[in-house]
One Martini backbone bead per residue (centre of mass of N, CA, C, O) as a GRO file, in nm:
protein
   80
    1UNK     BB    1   0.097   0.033   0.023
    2UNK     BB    2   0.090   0.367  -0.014
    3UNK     BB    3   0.059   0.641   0.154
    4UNK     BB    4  -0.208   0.765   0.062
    5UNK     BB    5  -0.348   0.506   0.152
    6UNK     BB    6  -0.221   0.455   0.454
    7UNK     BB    7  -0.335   0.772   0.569
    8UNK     BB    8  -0.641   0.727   0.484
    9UNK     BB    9  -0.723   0.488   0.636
   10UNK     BB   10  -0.639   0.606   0.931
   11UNK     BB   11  -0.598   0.857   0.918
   12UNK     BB   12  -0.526   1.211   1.090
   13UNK     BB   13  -0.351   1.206   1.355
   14UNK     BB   14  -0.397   1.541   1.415
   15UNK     BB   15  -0.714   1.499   1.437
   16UNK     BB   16  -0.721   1.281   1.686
   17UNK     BB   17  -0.573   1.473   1.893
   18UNK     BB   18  -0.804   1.672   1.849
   19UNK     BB   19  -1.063   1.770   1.969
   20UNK     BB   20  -1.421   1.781   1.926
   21UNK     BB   21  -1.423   2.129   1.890
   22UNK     BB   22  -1.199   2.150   1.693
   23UNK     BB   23  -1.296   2.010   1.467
   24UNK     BB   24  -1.528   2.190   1.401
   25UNK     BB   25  -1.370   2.454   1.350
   26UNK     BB   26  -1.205   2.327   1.112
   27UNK     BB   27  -1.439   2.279   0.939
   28UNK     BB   28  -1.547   2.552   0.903
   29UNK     BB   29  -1.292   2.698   0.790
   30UNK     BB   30  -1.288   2.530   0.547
   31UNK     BB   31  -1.573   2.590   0.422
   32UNK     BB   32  -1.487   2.893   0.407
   33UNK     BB   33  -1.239   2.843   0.229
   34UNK     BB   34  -1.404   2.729  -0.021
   35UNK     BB   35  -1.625   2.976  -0.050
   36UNK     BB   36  -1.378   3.159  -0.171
   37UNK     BB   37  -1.327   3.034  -0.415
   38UNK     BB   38  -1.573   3.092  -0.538
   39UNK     BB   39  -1.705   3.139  -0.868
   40UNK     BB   40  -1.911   3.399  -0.991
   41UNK     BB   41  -2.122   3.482  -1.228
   42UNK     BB   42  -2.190   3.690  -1.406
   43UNK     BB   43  -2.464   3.797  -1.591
   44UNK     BB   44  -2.426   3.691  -1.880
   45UNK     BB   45  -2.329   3.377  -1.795
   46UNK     BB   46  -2.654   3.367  -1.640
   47UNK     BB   47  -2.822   3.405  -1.868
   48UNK     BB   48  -2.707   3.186  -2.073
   49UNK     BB   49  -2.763   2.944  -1.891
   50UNK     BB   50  -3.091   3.000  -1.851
   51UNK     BB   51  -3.159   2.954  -2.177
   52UNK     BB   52  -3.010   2.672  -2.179
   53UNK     BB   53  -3.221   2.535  -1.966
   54UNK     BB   54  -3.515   2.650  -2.116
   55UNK     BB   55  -3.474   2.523  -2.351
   56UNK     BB   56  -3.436   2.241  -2.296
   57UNK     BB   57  -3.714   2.219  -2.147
   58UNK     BB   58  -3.887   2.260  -2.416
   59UNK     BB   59  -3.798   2.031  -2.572
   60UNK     BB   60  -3.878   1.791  -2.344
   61UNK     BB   61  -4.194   1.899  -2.383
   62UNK     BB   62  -4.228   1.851  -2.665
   63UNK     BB   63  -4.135   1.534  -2.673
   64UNK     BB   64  -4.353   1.449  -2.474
   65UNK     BB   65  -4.605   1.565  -2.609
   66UNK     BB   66  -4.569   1.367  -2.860
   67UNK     BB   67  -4.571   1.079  -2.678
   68UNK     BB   68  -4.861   1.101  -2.569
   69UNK     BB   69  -4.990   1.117  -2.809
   70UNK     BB   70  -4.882   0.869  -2.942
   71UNK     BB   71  -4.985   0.687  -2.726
   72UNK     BB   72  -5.277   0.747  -2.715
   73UNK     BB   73  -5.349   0.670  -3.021
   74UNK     BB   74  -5.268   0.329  -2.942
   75UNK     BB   75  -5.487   0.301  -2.750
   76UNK     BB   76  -5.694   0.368  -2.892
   77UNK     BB   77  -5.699   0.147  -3.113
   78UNK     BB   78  -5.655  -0.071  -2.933
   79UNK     BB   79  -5.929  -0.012  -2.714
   80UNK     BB   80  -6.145   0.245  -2.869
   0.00000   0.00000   0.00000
């Protein structure tokens, strides 16, 4: 088993060390920490993206009532 393997299976030792009110802590810490990072898009991006979102949905609505229609008219036919 290589290092990161043997390290991830034990958990981090400084961790475990951690009482569990520090543990608590420094989860905070780390999620305040990752939503720093994240890059919010655009007004543009954003306008762009709900657009992509509203097609695709008219699509698949288009998609559905014709499927629809086909499936009533073969019951229809088949069941009179």
């Amino acid at each position: 088993m290589n290092e990161v393997a043997h390290s991830g299976a034990k958990g981090d030792v400084s961790a475990q060390k951690q009482g569990f009110f520090a543990r608590i802590v420094a989860f905070f810490q780390q999620v305040i920490a990752e939503f720093q990072k994240v890059q919010r898009p655009t007004r543009s991006e954003l306008w762009s993206m709900f657009l992509t979102v509203v097609s695709f949905l008219i699509v698949v609505m288009v998609f559905v009532t014709l499927l629809d229609l086909l499936f009533s008219q073969v019951i229809f036919w088949i069941f009179g």
